[in-house]
N, C-alpha and C positions, 0 to 999 in steps of 0.2 A: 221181749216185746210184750207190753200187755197188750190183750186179748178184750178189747173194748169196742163198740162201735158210737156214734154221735150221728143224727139226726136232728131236723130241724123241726118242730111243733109248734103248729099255730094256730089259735086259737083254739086248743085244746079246753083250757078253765071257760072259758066263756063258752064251748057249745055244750060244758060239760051237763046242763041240766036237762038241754035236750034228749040225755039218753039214761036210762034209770036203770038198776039193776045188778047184781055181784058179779064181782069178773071172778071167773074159776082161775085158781093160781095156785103151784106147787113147784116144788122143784123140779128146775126144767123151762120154765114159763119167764119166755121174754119180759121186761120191767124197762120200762122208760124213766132216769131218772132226772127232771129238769134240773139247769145249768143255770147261771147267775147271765150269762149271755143268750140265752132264751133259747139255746139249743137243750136236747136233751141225750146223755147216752143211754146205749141201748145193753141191758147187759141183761143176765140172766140169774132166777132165783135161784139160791142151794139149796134150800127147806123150809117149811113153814111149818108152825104149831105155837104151842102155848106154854109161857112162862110159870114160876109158883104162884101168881095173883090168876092168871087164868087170862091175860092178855094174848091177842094174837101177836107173833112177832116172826120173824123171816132174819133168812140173811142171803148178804151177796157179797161181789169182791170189795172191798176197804177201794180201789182207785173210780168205781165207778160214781163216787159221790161224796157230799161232805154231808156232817150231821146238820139236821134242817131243812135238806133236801129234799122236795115233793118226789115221791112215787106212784107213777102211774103201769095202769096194766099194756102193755104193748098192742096187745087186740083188742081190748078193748078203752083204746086213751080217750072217748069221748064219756067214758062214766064216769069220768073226773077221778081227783085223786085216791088211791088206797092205802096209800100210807105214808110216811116220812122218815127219814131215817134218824135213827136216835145218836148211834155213837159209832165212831170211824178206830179204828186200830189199823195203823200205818204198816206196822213190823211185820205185823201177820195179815196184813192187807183184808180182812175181813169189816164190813159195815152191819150193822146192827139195826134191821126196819119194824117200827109199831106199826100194826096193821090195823087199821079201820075194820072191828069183827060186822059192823051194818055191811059194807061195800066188796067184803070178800069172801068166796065160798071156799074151801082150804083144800087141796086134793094132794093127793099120796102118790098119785102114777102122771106123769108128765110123758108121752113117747112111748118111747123104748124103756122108761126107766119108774121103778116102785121104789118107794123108802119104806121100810118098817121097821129099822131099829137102825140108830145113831152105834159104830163102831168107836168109841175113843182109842184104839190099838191103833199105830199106824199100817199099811199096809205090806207087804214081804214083795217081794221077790220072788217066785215068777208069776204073783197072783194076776189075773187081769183083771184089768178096772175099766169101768163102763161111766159116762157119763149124758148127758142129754142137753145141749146149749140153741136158744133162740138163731142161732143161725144156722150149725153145721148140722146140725140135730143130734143122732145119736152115732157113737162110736164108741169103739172098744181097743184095747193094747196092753201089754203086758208093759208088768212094775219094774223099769229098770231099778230105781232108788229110793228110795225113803231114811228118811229120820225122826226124829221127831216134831219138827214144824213140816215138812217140806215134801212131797213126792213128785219124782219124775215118770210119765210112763209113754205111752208111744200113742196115746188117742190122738185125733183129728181134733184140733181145736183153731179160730178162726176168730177174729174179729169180732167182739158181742156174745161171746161163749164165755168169758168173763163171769165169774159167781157158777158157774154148770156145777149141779152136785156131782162128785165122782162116787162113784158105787163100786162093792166088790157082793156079787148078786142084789142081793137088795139092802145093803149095808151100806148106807152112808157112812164113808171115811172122808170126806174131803171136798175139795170145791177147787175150781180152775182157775186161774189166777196169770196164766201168760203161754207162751208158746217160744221155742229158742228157735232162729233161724228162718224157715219157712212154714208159713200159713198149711197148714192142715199134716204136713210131714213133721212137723214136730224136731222135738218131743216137747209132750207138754209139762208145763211145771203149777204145780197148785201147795194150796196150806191143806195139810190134815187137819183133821176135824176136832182130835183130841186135845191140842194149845187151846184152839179158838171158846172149846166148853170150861176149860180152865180158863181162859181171859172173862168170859162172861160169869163167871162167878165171883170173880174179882171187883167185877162193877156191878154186884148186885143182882143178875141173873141167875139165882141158885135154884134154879129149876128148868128142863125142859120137856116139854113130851108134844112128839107128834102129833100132827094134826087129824 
């Protein structure tokens, strides 16, 4: 089951001038992203930083949107849009967001959770892994499985946790991508992080560093 939420936004673009200013966003940080039905879901960011041109860019899960799709900040959805998403990868279910560097301030700690260096290894067995999602917040569970696209572990993950970077301390390895069975018992199932940096250099992303 993915791990997505949908809410309804109205009049979001039209009060969006009324309110001016950077929405602080990192991994961790709810993302609303509008729907062609004028709903929006609610999912959650994996990481943000900068490509080799020095663009900002993000990612989240590949189901919670198509390329073109407006992104907005969850707390702050009346500052109008922050970014759009560029490119969807269905397999590996990861989406690829340009971020507007005017309308966003980039942060490293969301919660319970820090990134400071991108793991491309996938994660072991019995490491535990931590992650941080717009809904359940933060939780932690040990690595049943891994491969190399794919890890299963025992976190809490819920509806709109969707894109939550998974951490092993402050090691992003990965991002959440669905839940088997029941909502918060798990176990959850996400893409490791080392495919996804391999697909994005394949389309031309041959750079990243944290923000």
């Amino acid at each position: 089951m993915a791990a997505a939420a949908i809410m309804t936004l109205t009049g979001v673009t039209s009060a969006a001038s009324a309110t001016t200013g950077m929405a602080p966003l990192g991994g961790g940080s709810g993302i609303a992203i509008l729907q062609t039905d004028g709903s929006a879901a609610l999912c959650t960011l994996t990481t943000i930083g900068y490509d080799q041109r020095g663009e900002l860019i993000g990612l989240t899960a590949g189901h919670c949107g198509d390329a073109g799709s407006t992104v907005l900040s969850e707390l702050w959805p009346l500052r109008g849009p922050v970014g759009v998403i560029d490119q969807v990868n269905r397999d590996l279910d990861y989406a690829l967001i340009r971020f507007d560097r005017s309308a966003v301030r980039p942060l490293r700690t969301v919660g319970g959770v820090t990134i400071r260096s991108v793991q491309v290894t996938p994660p072991q067995f019995p490491d535990i892994a931590c992650k941080d999602g717009r809904t359940s917040g933060h939780s932690c569970g040990i690595v049943w499985i891994s491969g190399h696209e794919v890890h299963i572990t025992q976190m809490c993950v819920i509806e709109g946790d969707s894109g939550s970077p998974v951490v092993v301390g402050d090691r992003l390895i990965g991002m959440v991508n669905a839940y088997f069975e029941i909502a918060c018992l798990g176990p959850e199932k996400g893409t490791n992080i080392g495919p996804v940096m391999q697909d994005l250099q394949r389309r031309g992303v041959t750079g990243y560093r944290l923000a």
